[in-house]
N, CA, C and O of each residue as an XYZ file, in Angstrom:
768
protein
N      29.395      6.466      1.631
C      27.987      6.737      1.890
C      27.773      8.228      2.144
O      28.519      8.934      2.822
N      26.477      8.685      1.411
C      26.464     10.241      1.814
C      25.690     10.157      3.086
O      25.498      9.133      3.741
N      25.231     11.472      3.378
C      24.378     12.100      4.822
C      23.099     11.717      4.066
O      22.068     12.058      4.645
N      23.000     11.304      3.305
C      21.467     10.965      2.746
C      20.896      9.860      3.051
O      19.816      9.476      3.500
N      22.179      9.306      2.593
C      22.216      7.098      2.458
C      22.123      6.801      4.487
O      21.557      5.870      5.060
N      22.781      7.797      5.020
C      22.964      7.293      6.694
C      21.648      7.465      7.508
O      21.068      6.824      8.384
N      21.358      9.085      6.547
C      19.627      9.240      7.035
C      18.434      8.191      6.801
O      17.519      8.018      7.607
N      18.569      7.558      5.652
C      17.869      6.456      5.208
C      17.594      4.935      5.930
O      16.600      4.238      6.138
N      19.240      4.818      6.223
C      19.790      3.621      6.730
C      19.264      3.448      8.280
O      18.641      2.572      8.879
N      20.035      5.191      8.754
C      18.950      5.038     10.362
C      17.266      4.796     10.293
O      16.599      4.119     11.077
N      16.808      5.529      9.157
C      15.266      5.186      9.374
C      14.630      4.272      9.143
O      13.481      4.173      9.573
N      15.235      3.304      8.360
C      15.290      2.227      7.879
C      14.828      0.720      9.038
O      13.955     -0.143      9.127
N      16.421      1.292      9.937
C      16.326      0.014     11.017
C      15.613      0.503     12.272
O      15.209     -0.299     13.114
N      15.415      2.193     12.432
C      14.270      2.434     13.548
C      12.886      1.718     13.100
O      12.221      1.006     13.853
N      12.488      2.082     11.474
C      11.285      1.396     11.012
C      11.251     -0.059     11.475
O      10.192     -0.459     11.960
N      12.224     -0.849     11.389
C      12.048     -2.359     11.544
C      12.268     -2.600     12.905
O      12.114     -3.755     13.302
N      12.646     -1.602     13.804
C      12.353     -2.019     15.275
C      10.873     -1.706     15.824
O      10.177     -2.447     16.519
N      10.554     -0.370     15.318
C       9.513     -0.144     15.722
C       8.166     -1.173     15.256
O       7.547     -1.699     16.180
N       7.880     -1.354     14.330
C       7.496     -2.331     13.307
C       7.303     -3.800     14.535
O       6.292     -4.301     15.027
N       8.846     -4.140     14.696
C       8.383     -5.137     15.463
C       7.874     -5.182     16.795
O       7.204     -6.041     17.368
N       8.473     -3.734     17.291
C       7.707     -4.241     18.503
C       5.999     -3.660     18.831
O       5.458     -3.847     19.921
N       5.318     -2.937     17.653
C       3.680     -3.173     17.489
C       3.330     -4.030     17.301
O       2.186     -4.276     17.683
N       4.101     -5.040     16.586
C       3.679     -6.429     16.461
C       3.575     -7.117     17.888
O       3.081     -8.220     18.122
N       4.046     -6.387     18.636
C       4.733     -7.370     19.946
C       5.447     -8.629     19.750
O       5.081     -9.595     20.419
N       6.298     -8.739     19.027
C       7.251     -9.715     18.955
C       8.716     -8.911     19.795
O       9.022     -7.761     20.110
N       9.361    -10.339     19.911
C      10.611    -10.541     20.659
C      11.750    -10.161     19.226
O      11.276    -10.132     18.091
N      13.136     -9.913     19.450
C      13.934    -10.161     18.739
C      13.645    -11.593     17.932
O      13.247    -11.583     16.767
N      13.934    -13.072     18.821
C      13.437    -13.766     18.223
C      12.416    -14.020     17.906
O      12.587    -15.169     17.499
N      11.242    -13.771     17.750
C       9.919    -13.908     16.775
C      10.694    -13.525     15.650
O      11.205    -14.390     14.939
N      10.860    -12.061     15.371
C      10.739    -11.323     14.197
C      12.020    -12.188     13.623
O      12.074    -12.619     12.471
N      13.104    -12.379     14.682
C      14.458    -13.415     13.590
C      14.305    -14.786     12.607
O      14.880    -15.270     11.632
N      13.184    -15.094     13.473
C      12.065    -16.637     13.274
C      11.463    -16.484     11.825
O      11.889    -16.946     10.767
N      10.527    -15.829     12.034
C       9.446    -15.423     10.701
C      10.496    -14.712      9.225
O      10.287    -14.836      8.019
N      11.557    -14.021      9.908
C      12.266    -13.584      8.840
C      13.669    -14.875      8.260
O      14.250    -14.741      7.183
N      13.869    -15.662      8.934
C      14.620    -16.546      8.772
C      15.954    -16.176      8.898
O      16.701    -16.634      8.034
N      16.601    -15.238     10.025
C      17.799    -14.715     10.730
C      18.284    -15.307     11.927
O      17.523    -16.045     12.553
N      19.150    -15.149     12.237
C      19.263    -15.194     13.611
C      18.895    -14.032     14.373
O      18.825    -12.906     13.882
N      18.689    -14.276     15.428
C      18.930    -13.513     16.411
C      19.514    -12.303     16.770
O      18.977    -11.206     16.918
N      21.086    -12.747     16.937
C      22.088    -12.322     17.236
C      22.230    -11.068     15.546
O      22.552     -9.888     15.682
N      21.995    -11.534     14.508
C      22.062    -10.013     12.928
C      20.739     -9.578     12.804
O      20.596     -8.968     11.745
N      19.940     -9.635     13.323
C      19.024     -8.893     13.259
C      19.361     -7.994     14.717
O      19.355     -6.768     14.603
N      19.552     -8.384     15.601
C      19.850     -7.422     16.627
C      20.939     -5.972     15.698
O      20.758     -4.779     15.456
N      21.924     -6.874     15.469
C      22.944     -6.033     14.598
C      22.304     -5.032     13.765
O      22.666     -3.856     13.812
N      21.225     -5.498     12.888
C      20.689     -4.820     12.152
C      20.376     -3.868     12.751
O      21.157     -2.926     12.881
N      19.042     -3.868     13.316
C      18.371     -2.874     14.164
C      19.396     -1.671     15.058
O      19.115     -0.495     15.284
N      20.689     -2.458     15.465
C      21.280     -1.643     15.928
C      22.426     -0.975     15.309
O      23.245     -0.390     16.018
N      22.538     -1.020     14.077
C      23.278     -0.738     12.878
C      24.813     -0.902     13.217
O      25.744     -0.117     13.399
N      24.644     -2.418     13.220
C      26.323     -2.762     13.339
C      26.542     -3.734     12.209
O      27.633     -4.265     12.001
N      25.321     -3.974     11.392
C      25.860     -5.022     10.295
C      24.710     -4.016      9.055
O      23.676     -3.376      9.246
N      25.495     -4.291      7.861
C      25.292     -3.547      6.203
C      23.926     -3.940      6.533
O      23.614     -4.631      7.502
N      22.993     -3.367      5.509
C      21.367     -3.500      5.527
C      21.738     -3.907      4.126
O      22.067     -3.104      3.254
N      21.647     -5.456      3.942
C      21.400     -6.014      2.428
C      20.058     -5.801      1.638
O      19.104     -5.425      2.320
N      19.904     -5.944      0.617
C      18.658     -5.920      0.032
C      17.789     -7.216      0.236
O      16.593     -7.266      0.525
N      18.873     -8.498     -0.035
C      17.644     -9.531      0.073
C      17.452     -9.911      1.610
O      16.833    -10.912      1.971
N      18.272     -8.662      2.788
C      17.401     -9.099      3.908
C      16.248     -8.147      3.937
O      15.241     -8.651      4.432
N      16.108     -6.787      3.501
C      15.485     -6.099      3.487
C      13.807     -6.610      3.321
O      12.863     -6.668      4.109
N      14.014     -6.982      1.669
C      12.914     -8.157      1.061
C      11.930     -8.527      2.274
O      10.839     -8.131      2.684
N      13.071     -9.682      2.708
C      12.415    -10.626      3.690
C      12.555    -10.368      5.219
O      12.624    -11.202      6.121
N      12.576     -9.323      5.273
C      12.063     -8.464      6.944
C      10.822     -7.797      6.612
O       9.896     -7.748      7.423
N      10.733     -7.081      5.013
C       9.312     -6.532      5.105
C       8.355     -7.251      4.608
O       7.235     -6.740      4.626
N       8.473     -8.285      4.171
C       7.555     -9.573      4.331
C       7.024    -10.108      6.333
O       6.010    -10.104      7.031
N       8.334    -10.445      6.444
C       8.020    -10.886      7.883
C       7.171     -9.935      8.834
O       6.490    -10.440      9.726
N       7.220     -8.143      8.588
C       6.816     -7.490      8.820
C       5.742     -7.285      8.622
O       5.284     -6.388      9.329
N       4.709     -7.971      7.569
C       3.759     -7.545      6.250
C       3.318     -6.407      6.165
O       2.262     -5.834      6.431
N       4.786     -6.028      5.536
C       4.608     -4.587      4.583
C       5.285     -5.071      3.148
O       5.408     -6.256      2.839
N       5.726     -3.895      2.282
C       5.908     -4.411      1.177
C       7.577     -3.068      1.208
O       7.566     -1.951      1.725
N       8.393     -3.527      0.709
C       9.684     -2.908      0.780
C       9.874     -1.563      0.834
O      10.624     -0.934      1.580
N       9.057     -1.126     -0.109
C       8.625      0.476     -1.132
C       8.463      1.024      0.739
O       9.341      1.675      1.304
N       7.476      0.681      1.248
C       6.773      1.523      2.646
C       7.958      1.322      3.790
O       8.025      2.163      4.687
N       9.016      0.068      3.761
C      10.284      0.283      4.383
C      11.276      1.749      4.846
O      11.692      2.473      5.750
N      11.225      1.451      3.394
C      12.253      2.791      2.550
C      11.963      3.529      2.143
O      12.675      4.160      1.363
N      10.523      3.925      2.505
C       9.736      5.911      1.967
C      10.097      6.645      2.787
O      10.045      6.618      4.017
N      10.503      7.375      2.033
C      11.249      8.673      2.764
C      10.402      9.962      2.606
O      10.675     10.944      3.296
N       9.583      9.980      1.891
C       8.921     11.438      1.357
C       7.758     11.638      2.712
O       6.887     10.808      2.975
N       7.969     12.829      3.408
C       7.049     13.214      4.472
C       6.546     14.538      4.297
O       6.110     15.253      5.199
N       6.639     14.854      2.959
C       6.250     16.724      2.528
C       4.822     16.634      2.403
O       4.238     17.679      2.690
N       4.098     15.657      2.049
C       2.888     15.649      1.457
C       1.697     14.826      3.206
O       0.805     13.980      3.137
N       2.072     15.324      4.093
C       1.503     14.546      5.336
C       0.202     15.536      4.960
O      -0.615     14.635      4.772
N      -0.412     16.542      4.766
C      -1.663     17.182      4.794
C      -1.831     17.403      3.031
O      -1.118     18.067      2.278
N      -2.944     16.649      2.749
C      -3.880     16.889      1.174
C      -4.889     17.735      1.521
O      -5.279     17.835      2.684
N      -5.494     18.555      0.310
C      -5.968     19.129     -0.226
C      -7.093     18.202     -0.953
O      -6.828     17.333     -1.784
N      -8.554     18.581     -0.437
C      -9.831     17.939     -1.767
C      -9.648     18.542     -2.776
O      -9.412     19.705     -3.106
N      -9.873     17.014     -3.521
C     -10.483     17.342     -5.009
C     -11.665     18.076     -5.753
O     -11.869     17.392     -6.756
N     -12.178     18.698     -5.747
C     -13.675     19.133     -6.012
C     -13.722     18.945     -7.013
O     -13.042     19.343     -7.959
N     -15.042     17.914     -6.890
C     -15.974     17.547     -7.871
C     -17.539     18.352     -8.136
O     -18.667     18.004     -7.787
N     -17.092     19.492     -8.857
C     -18.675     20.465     -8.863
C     -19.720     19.876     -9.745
O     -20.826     20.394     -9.593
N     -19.626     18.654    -10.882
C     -20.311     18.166    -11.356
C     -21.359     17.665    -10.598
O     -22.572     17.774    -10.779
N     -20.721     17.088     -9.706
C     -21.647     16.294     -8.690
C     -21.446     16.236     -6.979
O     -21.640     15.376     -6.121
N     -20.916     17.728     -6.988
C     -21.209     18.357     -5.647
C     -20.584     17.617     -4.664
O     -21.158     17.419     -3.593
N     -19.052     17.014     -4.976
C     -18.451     16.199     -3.650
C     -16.909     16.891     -3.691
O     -16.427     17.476     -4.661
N     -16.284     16.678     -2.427
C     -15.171     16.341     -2.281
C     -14.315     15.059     -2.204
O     -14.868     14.134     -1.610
N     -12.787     14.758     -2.796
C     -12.390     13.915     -2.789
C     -11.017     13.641     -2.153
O     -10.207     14.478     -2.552
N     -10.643     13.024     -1.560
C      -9.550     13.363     -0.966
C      -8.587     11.610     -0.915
O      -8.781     10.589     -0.255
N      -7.515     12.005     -2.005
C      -6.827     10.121     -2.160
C      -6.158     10.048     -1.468
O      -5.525     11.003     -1.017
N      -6.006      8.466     -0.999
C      -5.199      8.311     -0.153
C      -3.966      8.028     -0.506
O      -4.064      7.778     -1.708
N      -3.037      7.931     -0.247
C      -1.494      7.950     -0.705
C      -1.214      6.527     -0.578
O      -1.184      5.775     -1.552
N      -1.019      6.177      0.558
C      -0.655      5.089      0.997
C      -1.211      3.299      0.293
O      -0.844      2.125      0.245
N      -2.010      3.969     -0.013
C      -2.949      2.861     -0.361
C      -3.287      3.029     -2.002
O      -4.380      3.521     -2.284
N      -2.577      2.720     -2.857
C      -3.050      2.654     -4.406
C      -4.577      2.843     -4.797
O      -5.206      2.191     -3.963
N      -5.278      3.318     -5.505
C      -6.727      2.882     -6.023
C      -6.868      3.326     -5.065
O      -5.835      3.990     -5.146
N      -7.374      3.678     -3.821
C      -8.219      3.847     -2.502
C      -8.229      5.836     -2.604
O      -7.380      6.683     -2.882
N      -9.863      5.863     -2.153
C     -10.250      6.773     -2.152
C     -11.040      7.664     -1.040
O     -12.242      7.399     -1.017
N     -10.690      8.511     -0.254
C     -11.962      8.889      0.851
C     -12.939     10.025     -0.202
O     -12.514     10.647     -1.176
N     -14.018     10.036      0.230
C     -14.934     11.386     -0.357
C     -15.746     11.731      0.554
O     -15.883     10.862      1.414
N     -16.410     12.767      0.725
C     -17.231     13.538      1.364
C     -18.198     13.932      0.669
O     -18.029     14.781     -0.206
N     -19.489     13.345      0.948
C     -20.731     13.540      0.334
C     -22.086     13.988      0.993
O     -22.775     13.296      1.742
N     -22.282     14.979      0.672
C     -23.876     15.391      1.014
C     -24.838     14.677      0.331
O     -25.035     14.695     -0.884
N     -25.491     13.977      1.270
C     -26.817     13.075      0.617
C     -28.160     13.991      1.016
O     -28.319     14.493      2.128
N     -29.125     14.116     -0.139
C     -30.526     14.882      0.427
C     -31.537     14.012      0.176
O     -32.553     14.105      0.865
N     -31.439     12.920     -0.944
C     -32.315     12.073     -1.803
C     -32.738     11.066     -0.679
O     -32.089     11.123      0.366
N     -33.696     10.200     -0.767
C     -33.797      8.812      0.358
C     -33.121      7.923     -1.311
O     -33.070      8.248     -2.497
N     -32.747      6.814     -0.568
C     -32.282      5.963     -1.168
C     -33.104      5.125     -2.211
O     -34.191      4.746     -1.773
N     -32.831      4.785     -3.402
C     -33.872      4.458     -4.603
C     -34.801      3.717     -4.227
O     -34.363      2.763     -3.583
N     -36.471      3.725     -4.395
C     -36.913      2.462     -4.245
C     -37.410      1.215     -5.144
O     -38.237      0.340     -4.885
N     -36.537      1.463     -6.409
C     -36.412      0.887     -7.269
C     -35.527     -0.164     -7.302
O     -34.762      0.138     -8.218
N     -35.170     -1.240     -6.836
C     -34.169     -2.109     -6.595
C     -33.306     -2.043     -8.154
O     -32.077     -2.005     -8.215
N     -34.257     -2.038     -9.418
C     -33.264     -1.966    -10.715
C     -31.967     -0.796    -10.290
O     -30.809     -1.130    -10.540
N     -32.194      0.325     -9.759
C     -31.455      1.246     -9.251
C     -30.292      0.913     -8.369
O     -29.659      1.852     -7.884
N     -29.950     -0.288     -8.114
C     -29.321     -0.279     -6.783
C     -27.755     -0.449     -7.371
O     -27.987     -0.168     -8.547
N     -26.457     -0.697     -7.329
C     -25.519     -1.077     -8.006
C     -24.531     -2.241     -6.820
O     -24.348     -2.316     -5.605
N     -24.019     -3.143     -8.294
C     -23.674     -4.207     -7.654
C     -22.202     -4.037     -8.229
O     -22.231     -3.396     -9.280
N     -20.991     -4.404     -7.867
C     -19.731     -4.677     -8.551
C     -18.255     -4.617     -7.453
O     -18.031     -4.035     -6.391
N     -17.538     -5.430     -8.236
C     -16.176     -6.385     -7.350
C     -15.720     -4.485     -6.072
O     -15.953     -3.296     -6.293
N     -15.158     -5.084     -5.086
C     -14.701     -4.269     -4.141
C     -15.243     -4.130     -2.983
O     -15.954     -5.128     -2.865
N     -15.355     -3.407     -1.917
C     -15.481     -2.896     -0.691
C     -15.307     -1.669     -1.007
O     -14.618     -1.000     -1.777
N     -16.754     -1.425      0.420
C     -16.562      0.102      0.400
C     -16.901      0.378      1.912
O     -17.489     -0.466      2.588
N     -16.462      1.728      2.466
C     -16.766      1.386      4.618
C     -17.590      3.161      3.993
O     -17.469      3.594      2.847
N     -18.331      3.828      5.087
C     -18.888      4.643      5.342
C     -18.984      5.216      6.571
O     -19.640      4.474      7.302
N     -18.579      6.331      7.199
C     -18.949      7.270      8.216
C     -19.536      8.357      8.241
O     -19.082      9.420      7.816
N     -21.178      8.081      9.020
C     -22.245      9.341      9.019
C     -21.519     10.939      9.673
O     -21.688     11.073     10.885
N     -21.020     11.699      9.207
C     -20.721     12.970      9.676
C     -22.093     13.229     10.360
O     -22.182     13.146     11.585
N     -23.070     13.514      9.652
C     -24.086     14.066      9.908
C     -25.226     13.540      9.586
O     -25.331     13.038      8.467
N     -26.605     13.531     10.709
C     -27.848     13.564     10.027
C     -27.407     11.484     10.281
O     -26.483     11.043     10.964
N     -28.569     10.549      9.368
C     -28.899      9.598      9.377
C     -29.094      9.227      7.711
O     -29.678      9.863      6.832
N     -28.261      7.763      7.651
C     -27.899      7.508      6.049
C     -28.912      6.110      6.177
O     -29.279      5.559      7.215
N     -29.187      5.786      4.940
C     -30.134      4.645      4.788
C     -29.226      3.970      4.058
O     -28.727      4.521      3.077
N     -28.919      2.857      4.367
C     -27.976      1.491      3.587
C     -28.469      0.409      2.945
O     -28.611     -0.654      3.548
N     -28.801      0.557      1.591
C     -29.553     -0.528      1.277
C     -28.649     -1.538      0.806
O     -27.592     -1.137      0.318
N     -28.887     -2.908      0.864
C     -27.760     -3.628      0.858
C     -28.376     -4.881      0.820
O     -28.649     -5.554      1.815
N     -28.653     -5.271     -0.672
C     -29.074     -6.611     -1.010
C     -30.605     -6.275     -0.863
O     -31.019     -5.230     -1.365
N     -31.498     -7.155     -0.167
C     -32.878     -7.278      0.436
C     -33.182     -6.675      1.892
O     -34.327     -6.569      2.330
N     -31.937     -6.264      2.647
C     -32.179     -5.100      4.122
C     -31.881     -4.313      3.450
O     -31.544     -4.122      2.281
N     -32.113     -3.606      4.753
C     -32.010     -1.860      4.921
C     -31.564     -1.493      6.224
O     -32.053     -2.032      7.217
N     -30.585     -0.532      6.315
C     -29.779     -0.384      7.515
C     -30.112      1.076      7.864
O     -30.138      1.866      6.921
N     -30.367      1.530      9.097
C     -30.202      2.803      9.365
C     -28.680      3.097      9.839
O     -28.265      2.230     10.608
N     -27.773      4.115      9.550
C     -26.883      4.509      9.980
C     -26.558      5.830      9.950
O     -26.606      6.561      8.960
N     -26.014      6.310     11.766
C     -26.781      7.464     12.344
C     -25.371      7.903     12.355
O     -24.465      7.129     12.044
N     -25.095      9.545     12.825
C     -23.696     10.159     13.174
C     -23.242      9.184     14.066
O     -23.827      8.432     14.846
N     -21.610      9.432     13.667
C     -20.740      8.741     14.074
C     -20.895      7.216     14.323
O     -20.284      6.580     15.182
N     -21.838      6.704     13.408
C     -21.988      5.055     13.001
C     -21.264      5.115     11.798
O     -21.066      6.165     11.188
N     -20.753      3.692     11.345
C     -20.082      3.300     10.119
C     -20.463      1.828      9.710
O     -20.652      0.886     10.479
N     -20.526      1.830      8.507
C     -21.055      0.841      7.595
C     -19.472      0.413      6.755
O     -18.662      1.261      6.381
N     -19.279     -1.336      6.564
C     -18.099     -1.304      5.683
C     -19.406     -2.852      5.078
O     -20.382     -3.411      5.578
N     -18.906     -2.921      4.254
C     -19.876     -3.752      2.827
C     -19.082     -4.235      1.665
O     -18.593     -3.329      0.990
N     -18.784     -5.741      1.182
C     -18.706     -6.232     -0.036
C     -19.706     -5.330     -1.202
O     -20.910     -5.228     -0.967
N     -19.185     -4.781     -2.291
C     -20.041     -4.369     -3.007
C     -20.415     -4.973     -4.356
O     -20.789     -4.413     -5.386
N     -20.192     -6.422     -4.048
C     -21.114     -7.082     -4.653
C     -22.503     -7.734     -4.317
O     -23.208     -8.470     -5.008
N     -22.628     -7.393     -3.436
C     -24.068     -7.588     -3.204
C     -24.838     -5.777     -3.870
O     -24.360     -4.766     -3.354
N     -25.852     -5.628     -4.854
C     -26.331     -4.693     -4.658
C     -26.677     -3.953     -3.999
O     -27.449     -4.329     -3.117
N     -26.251     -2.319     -4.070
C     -26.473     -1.480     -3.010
C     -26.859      0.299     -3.552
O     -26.768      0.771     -4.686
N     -27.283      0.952     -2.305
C     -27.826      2.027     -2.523
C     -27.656      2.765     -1.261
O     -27.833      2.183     -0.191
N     -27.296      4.118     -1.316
C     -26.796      4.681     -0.098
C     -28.129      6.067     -0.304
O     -28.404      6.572     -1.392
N     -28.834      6.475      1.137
C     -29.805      7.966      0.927
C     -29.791      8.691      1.795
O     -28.672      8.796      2.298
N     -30.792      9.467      2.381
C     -30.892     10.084      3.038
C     -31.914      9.852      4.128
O     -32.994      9.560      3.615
N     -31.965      9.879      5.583
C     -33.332      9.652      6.015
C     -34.065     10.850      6.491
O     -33.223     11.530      7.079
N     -35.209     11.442      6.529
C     -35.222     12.981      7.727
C     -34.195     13.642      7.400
O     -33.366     13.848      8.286
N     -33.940     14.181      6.005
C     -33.495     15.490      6.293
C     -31.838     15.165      5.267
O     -31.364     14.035      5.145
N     -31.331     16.189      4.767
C     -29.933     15.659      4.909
C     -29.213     15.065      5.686
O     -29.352     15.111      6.908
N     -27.992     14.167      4.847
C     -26.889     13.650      5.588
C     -25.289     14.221      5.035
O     -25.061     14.925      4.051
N     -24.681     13.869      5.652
C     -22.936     14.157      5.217
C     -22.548     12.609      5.584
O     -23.068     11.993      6.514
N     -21.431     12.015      4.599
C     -20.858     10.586      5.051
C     -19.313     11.036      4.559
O     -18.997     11.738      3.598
N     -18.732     10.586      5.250
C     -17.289      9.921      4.061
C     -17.343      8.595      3.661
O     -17.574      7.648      4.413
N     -17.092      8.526      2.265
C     -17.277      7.390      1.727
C     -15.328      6.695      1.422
O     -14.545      7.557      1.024
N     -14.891      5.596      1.582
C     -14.081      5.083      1.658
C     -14.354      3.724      0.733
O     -15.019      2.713      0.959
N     -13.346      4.248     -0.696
C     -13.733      3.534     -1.626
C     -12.349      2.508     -1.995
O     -11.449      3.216     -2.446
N     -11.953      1.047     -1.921
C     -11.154      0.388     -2.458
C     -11.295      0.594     -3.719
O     -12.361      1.032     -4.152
N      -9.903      0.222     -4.798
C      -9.282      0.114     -5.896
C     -10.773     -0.322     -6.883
O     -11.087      0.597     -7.640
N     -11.573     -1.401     -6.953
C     -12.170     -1.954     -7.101
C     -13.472     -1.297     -7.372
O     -14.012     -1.020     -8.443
N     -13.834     -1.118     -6.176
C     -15.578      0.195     -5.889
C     -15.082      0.861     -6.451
O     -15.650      0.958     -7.539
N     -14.103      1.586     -6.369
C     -14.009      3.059     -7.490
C     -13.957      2.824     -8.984
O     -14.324      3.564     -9.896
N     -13.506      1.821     -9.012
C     -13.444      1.328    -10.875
C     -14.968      1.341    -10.952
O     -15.631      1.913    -11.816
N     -15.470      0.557     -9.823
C     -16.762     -0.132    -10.244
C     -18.272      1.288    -10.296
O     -19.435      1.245    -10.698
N     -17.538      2.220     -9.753
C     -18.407      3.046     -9.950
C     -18.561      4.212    -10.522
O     -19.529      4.970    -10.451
N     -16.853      4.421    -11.510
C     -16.794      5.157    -12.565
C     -17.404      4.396    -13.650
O     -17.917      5.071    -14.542
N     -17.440      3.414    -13.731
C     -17.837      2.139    -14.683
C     -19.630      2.875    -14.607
O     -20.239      3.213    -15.622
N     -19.925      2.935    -13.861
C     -21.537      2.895    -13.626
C     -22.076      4.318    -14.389
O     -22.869      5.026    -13.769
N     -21.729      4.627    -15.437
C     -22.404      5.783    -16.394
C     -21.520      7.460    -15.672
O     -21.821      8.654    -15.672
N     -20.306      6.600    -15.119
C     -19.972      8.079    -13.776
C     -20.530      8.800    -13.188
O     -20.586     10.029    -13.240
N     -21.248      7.690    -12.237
C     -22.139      8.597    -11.367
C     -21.270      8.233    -10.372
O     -20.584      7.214    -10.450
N     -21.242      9.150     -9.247
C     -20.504      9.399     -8.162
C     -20.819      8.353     -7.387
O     -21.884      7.748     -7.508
N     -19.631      7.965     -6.260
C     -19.648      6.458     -5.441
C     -21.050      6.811     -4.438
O     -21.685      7.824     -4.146
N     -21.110      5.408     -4.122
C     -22.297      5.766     -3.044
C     -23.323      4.860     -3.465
O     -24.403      4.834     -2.875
């Protein structure tokens, strides 16, 4: 084994201790749900027995994570850089962790359409936080006011429309895999 494989291996079984005990589980919970004993998962964690793969598997199941986030090792990229979008005046900033998922930063000046044909409907979730100023949430047949430091999260299949009330606003918009398809799909007009 190199100094690489030992670095791995330790972070490996700190991850699956730590892991369990946010969960607040016991040794045995986490031996339970993973289908171990006791007594090799202790081992594990305390690196006195090999880290197999198909226990690996089924600790980051029991864990619900997925293996890949076990065993990531890459910590160079902890601070991103926005995307700028000057077409349409936003920043974008992806999230790593999360496939498809997107944060953006948007200046709203417009009030929100009052054209309901205007509104857009399609598969995903999307959450929102007012930086600034007061956002109008239209959402189906209501209308939501949401003020600084309020947040909005929404199925976006119900039709929707995001504006401005009094004045500009700033939001971050937090877009799943889904909303973002669904709203490059929409003639590429920017999420929201």
């Amino acid at each position: 084994m190199t100094q690489e494989d030992d670095d791995l291996d330790g972070l490996v079984r700190k991850r699956i201790r730590a892991l369990r005990v946010a969960q607040g589980w016991s040794l045995d919970e986490l031996a339970a749900r993973a289908r171990l004993s006791p007594s090799s998962l202790s081992r594990i964690e305390n690196g006195h027995r090999r880290l197999a793969l198909d226990q690996l598997v089924t600790l980051a199941r029991a864990l619900d994570t997925s293996l890949d986030q076990l065993v990531e090792t890459a910590t160079d990229d902890v601070v991103s850089q926005p995307m700028i979008d000057g077409t349409h005046g936003l920043m974008r900033w992806p999230i790593r962790s999360e496939p498809g998922m997107i944060v953006m930063r948007q200046r709203l000046t417009d009030p929100p359409p009052d054209n309901p044909a205007r509104m857009r409907a399609h598969p995903g979730r999307e959450w929102i936080v007012v930086l600034s100023g007061t956002a109008v949430l239209l959402l189906g047949h209501r209308r939501f006011r949401v003020e600084t430091n309020q947040s909005a999260e929404f199925p976006t299949m119900l039709p929707h429309a995001i504006g401005a009330e009094g004045g500009p606003c700033e939001i971050l918009g937090i877009f799943d895999r889904d909303a973002r398809r669904g709203h490059r799909a929409d003639k590429g007009a920017p999420p929201g």
